[in-house]
LUMLUMDREN-2810 file (N, C-alpha, C; in Angstrom, 1 decimal):
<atoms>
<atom><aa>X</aa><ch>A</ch><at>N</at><xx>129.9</xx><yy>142.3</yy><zz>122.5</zz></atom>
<atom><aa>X</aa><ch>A</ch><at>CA</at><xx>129.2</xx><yy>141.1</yy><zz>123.2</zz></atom>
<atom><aa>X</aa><ch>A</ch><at>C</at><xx>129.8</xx><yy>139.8</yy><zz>122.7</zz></atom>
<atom><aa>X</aa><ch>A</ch><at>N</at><xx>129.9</xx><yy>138.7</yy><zz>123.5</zz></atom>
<atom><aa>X</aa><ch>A</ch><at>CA</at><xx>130.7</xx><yy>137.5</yy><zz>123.2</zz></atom>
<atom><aa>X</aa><ch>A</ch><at>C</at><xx>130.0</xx><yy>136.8</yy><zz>123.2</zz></atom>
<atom><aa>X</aa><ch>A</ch><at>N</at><xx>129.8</xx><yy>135.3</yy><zz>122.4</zz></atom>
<atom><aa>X</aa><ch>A</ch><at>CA</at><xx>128.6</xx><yy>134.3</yy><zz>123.3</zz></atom>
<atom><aa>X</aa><ch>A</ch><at>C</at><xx>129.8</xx><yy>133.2</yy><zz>122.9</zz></atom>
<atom><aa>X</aa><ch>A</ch><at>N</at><xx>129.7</xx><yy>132.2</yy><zz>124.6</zz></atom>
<atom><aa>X</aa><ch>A</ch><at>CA</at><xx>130.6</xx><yy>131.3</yy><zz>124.2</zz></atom>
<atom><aa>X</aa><ch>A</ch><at>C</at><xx>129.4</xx><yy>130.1</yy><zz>123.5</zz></atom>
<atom><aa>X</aa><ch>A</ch><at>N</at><xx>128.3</xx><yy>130.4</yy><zz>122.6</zz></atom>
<atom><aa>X</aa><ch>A</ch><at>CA</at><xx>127.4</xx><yy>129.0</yy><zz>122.3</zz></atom>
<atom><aa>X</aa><ch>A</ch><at>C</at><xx>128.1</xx><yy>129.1</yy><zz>121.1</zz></atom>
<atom><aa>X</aa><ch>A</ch><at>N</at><xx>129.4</xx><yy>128.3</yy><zz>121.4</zz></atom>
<atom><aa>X</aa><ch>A</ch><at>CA</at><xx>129.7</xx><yy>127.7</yy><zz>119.6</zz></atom>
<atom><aa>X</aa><ch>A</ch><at>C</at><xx>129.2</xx><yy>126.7</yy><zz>119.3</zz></atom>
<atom><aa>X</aa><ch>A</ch><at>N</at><xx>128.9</xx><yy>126.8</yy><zz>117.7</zz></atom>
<atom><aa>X</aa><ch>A</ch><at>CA</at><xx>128.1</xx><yy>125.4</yy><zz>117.5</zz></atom>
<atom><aa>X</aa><ch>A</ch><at>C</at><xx>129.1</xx><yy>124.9</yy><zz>116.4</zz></atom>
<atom><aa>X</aa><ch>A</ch><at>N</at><xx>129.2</xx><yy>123.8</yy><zz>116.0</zz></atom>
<atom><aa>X</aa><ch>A</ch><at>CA</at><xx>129.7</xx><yy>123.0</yy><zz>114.5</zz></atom>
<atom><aa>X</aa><ch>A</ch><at>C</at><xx>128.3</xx><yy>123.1</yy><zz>113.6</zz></atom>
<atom><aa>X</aa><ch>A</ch><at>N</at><xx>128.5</xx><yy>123.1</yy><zz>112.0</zz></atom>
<atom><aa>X</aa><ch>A</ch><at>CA</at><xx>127.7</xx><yy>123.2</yy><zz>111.4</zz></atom>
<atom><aa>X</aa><ch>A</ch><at>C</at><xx>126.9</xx><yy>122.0</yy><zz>111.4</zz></atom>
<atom><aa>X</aa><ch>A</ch><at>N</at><xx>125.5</xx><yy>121.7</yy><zz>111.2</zz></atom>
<atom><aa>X</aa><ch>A</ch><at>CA</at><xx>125.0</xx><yy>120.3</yy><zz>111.4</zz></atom>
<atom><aa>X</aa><ch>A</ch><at>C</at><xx>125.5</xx><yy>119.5</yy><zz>110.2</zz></atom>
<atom><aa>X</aa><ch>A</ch><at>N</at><xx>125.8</xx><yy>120.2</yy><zz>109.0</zz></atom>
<atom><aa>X</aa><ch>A</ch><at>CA</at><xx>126.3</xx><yy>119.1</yy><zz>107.7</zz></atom>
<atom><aa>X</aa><ch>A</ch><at>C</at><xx>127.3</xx><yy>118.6</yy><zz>108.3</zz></atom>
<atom><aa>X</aa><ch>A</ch><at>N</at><xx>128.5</xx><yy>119.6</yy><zz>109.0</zz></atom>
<atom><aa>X</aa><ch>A</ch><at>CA</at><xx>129.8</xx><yy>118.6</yy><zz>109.5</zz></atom>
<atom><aa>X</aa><ch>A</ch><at>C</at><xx>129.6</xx><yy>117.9</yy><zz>110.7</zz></atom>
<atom><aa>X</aa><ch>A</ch><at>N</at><xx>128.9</xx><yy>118.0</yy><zz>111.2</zz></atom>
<atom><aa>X</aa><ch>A</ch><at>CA</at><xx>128.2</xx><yy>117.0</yy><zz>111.8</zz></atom>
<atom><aa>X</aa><ch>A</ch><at>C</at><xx>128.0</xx><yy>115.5</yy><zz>111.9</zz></atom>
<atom><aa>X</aa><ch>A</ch><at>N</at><xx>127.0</xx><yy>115.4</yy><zz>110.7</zz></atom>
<atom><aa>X</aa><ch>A</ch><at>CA</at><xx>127.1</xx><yy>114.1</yy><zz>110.7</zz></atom>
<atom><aa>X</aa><ch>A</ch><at>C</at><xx>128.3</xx><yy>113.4</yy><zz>109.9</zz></atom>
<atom><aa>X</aa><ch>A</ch><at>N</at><xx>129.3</xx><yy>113.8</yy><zz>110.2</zz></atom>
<atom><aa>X</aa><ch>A</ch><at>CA</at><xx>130.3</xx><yy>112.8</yy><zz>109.7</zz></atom>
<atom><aa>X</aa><ch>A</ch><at>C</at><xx>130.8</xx><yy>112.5</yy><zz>111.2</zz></atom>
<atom><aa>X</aa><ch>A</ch><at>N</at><xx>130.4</xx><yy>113.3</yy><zz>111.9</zz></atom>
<atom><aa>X</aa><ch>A</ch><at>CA</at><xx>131.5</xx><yy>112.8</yy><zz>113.7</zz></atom>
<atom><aa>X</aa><ch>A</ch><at>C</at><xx>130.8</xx><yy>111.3</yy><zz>113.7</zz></atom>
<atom><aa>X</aa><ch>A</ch><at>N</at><xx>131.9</xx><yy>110.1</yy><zz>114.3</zz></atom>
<atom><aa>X</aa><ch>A</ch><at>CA</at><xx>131.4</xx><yy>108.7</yy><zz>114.9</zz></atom>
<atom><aa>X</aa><ch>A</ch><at>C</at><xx>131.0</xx><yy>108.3</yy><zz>113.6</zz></atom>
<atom><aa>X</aa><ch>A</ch><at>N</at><xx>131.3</xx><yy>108.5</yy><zz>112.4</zz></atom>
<atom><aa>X</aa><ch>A</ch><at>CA</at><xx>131.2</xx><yy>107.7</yy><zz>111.4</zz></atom>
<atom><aa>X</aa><ch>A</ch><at>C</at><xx>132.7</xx><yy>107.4</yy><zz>110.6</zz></atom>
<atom><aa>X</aa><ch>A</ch><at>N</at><xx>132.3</xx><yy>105.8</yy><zz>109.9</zz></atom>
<atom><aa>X</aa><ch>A</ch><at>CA</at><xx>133.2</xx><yy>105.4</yy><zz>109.4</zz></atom>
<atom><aa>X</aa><ch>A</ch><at>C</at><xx>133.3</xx><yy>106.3</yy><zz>108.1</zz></atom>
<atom><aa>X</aa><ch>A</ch><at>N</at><xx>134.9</xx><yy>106.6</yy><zz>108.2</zz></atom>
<atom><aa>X</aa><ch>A</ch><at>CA</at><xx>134.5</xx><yy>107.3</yy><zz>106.5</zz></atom>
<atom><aa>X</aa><ch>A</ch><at>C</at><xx>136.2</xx><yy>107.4</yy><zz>105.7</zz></atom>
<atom><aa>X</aa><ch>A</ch><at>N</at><xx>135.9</xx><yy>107.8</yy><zz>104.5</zz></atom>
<atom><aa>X</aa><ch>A</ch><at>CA</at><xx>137.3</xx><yy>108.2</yy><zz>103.4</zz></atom>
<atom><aa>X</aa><ch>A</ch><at>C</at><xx>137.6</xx><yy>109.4</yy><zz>103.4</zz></atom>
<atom><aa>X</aa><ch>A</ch><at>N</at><xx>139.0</xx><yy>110.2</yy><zz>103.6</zz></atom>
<atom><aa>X</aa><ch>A</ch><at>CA</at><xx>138.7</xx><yy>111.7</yy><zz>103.3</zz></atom>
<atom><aa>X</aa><ch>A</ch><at>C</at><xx>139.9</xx><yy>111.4</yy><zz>102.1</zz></atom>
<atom><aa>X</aa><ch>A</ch><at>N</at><xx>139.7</xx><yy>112.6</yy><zz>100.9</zz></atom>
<atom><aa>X</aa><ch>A</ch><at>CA</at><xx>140.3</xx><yy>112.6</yy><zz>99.9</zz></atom>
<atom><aa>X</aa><ch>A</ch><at>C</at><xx>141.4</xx><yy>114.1</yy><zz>100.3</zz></atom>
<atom><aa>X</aa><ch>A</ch><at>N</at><xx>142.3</xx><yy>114.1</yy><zz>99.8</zz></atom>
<atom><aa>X</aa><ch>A</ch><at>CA</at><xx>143.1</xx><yy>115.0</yy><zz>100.1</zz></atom>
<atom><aa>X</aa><ch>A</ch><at>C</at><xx>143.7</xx><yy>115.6</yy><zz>98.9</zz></atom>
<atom><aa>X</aa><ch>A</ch><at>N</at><xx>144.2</xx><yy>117.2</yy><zz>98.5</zz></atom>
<atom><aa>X</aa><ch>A</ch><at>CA</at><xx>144.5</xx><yy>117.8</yy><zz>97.6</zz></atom>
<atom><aa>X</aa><ch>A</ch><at>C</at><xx>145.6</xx><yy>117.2</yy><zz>96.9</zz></atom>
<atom><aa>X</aa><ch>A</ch><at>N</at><xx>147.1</xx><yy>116.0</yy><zz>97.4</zz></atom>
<atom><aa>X</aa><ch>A</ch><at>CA</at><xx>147.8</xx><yy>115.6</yy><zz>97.0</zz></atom>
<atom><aa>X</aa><ch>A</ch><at>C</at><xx>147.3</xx><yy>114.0</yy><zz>96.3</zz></atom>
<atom><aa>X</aa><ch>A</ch><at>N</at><xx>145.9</xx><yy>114.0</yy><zz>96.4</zz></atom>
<atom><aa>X</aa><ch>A</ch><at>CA</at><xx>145.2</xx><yy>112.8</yy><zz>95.7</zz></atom>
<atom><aa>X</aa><ch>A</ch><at>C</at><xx>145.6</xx><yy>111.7</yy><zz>96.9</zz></atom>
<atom><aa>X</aa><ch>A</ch><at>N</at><xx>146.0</xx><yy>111.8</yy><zz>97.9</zz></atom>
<atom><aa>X</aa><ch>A</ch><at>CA</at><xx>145.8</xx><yy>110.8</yy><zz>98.8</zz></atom>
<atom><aa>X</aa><ch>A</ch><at>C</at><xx>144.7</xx><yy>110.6</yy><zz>99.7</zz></atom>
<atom><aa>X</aa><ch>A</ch><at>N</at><xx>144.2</xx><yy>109.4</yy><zz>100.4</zz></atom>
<atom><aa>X</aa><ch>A</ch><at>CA</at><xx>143.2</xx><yy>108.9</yy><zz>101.0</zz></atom>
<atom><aa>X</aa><ch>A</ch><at>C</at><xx>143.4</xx><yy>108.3</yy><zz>102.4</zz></atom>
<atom><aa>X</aa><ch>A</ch><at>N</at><xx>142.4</xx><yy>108.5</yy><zz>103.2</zz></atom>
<atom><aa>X</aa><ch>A</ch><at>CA</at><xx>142.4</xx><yy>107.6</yy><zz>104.5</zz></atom>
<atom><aa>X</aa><ch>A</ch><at>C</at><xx>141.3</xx><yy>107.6</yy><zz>105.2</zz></atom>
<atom><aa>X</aa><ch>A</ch><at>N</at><xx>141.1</xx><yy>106.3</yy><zz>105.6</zz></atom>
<atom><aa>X</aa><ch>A</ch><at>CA</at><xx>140.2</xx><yy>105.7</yy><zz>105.9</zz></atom>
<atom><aa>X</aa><ch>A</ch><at>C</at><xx>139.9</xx><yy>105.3</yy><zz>107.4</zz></atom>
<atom><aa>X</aa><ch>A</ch><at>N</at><xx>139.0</xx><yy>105.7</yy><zz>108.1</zz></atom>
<atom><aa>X</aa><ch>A</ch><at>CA</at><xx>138.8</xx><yy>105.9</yy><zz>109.9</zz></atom>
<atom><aa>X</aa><ch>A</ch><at>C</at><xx>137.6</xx><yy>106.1</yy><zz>110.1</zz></atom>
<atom><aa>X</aa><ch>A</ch><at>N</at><xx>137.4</xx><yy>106.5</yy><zz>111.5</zz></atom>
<atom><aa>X</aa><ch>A</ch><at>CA</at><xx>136.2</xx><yy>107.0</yy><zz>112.2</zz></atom>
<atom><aa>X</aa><ch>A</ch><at>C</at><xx>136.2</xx><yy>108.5</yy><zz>112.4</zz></atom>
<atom><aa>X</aa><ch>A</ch><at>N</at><xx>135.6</xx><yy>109.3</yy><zz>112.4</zz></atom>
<atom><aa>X</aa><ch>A</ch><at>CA</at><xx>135.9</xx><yy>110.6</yy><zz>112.8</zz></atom>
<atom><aa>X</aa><ch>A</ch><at>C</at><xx>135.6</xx><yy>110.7</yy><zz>113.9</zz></atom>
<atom><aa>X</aa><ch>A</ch><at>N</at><xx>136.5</xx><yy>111.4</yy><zz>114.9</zz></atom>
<atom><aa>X</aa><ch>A</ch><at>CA</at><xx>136.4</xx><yy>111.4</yy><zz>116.8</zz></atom>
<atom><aa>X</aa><ch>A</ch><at>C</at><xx>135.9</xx><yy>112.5</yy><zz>116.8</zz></atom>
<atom><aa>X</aa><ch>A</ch><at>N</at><xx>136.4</xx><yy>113.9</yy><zz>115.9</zz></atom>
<atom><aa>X</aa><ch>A</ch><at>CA</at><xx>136.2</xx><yy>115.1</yy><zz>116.2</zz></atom>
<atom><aa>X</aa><ch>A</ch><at>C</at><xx>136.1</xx><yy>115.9</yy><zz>114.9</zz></atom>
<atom><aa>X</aa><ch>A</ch><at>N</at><xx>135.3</xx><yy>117.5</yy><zz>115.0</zz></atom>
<atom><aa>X</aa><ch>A</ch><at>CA</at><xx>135.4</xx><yy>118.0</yy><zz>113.8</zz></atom>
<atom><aa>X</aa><ch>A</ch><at>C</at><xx>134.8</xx><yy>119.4</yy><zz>114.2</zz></atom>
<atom><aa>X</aa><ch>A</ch><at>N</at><xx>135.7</xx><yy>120.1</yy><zz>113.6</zz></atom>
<atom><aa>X</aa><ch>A</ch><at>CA</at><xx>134.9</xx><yy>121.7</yy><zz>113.5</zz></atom>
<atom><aa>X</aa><ch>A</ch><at>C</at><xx>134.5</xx><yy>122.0</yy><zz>112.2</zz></atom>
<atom><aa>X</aa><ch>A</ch><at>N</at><xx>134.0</xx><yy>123.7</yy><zz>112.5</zz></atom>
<atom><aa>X</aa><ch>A</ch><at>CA</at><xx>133.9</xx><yy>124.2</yy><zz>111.3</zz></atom>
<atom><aa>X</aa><ch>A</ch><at>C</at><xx>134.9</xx><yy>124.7</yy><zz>110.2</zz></atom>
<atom><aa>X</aa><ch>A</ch><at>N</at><xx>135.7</xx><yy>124.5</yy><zz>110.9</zz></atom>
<atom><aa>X</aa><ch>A</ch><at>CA</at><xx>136.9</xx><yy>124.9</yy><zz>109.6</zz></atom>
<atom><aa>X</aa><ch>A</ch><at>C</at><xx>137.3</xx><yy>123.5</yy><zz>109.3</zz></atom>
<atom><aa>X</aa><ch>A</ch><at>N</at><xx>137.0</xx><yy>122.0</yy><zz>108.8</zz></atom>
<atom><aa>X</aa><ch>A</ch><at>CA</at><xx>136.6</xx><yy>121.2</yy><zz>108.5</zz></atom>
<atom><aa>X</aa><ch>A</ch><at>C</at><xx>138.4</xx><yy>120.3</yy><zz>109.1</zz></atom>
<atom><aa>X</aa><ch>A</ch><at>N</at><xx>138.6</xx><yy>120.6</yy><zz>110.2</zz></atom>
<atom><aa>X</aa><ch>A</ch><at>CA</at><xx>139.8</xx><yy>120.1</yy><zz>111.1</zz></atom>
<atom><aa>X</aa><ch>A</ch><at>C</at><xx>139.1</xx><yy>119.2</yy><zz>111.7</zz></atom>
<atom><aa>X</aa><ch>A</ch><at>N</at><xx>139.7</xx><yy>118.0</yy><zz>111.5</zz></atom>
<atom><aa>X</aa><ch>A</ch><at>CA</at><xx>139.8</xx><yy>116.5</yy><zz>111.8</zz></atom>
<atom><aa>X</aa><ch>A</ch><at>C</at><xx>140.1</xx><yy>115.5</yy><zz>112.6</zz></atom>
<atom><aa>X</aa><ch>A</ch><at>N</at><xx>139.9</xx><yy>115.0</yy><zz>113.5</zz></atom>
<atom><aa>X</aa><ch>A</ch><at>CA</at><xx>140.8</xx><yy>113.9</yy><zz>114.4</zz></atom>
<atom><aa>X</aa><ch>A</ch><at>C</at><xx>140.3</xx><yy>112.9</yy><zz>114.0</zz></atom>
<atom><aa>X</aa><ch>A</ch><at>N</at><xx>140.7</xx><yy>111.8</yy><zz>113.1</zz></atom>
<atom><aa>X</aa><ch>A</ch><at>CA</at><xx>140.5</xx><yy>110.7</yy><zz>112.7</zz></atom>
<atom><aa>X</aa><ch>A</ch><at>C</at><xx>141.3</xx><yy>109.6</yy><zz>113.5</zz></atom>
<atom><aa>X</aa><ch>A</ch><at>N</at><xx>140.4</xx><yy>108.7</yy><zz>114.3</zz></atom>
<atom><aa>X</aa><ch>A</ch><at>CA</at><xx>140.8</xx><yy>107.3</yy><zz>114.3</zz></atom>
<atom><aa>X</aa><ch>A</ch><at>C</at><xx>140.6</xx><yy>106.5</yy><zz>112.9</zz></atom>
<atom><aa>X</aa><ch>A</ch><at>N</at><xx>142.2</xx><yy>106.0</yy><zz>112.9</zz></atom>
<atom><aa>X</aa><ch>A</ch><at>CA</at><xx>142.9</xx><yy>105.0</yy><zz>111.9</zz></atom>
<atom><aa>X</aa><ch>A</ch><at>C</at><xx>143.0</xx><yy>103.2</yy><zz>113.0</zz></atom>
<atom><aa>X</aa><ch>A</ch><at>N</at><xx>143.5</xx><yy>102.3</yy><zz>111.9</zz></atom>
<atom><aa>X</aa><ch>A</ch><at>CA</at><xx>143.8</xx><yy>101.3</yy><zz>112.7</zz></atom>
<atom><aa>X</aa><ch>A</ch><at>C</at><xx>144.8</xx><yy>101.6</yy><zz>113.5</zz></atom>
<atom><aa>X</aa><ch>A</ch><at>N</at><xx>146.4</xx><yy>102.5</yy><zz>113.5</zz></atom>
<atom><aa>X</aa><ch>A</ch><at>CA</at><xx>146.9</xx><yy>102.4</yy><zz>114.5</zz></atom>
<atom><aa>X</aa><ch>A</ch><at>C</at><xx>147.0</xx><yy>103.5</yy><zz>115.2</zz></atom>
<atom><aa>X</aa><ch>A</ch><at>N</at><xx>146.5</xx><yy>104.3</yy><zz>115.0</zz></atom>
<atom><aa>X</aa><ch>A</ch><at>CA</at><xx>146.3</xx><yy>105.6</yy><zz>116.0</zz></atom>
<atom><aa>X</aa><ch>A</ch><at>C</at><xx>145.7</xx><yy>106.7</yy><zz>115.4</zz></atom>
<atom><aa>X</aa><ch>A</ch><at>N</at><xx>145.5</xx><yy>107.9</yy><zz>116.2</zz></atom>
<atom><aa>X</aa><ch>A</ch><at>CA</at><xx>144.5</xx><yy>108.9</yy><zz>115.9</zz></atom>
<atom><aa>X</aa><ch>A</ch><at>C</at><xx>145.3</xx><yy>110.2</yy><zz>115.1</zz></atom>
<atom><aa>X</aa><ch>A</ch><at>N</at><xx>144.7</xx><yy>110.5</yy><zz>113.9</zz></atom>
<atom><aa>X</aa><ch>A</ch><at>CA</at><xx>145.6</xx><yy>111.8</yy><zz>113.4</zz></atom>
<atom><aa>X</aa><ch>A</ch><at>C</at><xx>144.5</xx><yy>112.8</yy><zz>113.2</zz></atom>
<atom><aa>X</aa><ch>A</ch><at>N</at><xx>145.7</xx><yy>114.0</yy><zz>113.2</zz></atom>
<atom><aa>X</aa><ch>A</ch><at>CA</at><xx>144.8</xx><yy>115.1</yy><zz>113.4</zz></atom>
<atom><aa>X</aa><ch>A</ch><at>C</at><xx>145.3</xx><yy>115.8</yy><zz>111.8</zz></atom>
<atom><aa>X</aa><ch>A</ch><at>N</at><xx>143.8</xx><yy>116.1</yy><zz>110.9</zz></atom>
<atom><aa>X</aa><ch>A</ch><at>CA</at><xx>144.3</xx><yy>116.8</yy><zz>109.5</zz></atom>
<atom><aa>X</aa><ch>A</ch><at>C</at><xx>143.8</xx><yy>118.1</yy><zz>110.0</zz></atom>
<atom><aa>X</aa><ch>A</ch><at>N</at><xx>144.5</xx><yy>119.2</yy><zz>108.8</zz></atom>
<atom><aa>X</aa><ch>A</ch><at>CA</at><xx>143.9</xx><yy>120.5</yy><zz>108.6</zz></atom>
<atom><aa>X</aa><ch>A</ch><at>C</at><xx>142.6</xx><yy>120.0</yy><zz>107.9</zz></atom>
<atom><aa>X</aa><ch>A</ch><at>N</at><xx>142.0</xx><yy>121.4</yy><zz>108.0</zz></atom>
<atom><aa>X</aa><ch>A</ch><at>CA</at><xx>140.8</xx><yy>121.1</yy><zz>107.3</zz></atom>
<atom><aa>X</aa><ch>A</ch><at>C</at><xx>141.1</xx><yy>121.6</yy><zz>105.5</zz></atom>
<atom><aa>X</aa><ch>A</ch><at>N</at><xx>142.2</xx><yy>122.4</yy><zz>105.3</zz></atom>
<atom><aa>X</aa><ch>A</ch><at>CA</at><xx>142.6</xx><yy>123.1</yy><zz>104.3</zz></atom>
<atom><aa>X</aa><ch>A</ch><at>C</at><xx>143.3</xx><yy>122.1</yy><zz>103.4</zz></atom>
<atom><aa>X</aa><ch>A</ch><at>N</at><xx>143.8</xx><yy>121.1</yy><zz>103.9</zz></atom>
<atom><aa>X</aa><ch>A</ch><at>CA</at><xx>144.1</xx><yy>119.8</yy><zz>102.9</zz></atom>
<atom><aa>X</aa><ch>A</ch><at>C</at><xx>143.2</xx><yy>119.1</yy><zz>102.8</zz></atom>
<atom><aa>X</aa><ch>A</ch><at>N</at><xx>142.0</xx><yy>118.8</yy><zz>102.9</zz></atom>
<atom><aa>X</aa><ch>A</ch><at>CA</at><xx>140.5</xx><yy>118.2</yy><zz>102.5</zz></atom>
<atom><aa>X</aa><ch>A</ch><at>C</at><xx>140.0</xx><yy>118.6</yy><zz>101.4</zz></atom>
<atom><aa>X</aa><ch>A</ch><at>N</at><xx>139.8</xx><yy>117.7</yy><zz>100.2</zz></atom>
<atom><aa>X</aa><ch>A</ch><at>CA</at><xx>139.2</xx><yy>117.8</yy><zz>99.1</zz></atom>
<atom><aa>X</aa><ch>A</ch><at>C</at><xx>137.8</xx><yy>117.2</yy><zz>99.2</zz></atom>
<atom><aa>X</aa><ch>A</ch><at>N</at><xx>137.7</xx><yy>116.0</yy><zz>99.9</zz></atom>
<atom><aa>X</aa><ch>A</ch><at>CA</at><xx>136.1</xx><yy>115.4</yy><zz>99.7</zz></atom>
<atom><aa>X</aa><ch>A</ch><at>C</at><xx>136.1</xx><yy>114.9</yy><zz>101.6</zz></atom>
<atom><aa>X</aa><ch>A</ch><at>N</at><xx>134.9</xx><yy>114.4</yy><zz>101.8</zz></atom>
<atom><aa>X</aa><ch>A</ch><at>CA</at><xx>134.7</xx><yy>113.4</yy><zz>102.8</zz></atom>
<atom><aa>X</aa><ch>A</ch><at>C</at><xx>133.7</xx><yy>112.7</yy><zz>102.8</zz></atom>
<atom><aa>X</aa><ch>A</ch><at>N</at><xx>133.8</xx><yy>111.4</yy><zz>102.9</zz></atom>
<atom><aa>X</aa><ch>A</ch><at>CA</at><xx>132.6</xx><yy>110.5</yy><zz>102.1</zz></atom>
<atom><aa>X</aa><ch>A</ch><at>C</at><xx>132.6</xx><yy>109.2</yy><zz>103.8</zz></atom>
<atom><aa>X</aa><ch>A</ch><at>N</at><xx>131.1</xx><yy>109.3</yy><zz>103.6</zz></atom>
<atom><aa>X</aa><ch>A</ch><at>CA</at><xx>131.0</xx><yy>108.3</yy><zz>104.4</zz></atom>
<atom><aa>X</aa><ch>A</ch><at>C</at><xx>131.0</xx><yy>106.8</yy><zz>103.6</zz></atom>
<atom><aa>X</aa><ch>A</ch><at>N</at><xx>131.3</xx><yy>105.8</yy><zz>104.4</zz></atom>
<atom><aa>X</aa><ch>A</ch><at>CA</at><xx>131.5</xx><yy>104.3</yy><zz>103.7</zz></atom>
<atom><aa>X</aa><ch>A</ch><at>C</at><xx>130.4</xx><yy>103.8</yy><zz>104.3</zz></atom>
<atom><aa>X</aa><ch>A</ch><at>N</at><xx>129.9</xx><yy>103.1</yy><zz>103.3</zz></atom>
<atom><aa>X</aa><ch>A</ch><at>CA</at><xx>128.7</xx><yy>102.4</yy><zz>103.5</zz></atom>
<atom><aa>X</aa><ch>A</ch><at>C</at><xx>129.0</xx><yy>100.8</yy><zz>104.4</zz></atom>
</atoms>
């Protein structure tokens, strides 16, 4: 039996449409809006000049900015 009701988890959730930092395992940083997000913690961040798409497997933190 199949169900197509996928859901995202509600924690990863509230980071969609927020401004935020993601920290990354090479100790690098970037700073955007999140457009998009699953549960395997895969990313489409709007930046100032365009939209990137991270693994979720290079993600160390994600912090929303106040």
């Amino acid at each position: 039996m199949q169900s197509n009701d996928f859901r995202v988890n509600n924690q990863f959730l509230k980071f969609k449409g927020k401004d935020v930092i993601i920290g990354f395992k090479n100790r690098d940083e970037i700073e955007g809006k999140i457009v998009a997000i699953d549960n395997y913690l895969n990313i489409a961040i709007e930046t100032d000049n365009n939209v990137k798409v991270i693994k979720g497997g290079k993600i160390t933190f994600i912090s929303i900015k106040k």
